[in-house]
N, C-alpha and C positions, 0 to 999 in steps of 0.2 A: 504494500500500500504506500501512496505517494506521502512522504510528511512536509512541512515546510523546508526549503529550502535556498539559502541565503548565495548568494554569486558575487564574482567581480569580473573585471575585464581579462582576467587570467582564463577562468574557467567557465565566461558564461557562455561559450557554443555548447559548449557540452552540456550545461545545465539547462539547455533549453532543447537538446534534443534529447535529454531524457526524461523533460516533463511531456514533450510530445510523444512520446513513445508510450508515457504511461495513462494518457487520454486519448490513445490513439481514434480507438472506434466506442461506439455512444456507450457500448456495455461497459466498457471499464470506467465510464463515465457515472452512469448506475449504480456498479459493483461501490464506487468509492462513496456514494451520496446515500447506500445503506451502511456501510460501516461509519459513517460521519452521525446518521442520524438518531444512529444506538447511540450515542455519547448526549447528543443537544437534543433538548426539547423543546424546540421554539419552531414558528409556523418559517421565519425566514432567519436566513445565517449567510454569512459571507467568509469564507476559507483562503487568507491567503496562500498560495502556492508557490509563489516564488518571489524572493525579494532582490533585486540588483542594489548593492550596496556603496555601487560608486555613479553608475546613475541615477539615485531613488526614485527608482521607478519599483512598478508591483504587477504581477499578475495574482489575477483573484477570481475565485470561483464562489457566482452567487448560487443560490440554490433551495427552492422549498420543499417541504415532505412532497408534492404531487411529480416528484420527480421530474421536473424541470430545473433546467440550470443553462448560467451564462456564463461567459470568461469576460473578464474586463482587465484591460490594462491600465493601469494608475501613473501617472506622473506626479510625486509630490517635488512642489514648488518649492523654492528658496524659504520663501512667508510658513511653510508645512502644510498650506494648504494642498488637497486630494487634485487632481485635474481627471477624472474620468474620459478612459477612451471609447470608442463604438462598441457596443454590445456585440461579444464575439460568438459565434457558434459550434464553434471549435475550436480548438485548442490548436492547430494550424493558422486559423484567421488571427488566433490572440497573439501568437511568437510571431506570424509576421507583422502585425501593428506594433510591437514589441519593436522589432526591428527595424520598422521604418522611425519610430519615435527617436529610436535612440541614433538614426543618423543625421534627425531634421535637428538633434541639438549642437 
């Protein structure tokens, strides 16, 4: 199961092609939104998934018991404020917003 995991420019290809590996297709998408949801009891949760710690940026997985879920990618600001990216539907769409973010900086 995927846990948090924190990156830098050293090592984030790799950390992003092994979170896409690990969201690859919707069922392990599923697989991981019932072992998330034995743990919280709440109608809505957001899991971060990966943190880059020299571009503070975030990916994050939203997600409600009805088995729905979104990926979003986060750029926090200088101020700490959140800046919300497009609503991803995969975790492909989310690492390449990922990656275009982090070369428009």
């Amino acid at each position: 199961m995927w846990h948090y995991t924190k990156c830098t420019a050293a090592n984030r290809n790799r950390r992003l092609g092994e979170l896409s590996e690990a969201f690859k297709r919707e069922t392990d998408c599923l697989k991981y939104l019932s072992e998330i949801q034995s743990h919280i009891n709440s109608t809505q949760t957001t899991a971060v998934l990966l943190q880059d710690l020299e571009a503070n940026m975030l990916i994050e997985m939203d997600y409600v018991p009805v088995n729905n879920y979104v990926f979003h990618v986060i750029a926090i600001e200088e101020n700490g404020i959140k800046n919300n990216g497009l609503p991803c539907q995969t975790i492909e769409q989310a690492v390449e917003q990922f990656v275009m973010q982090l070369r428009a900086k």
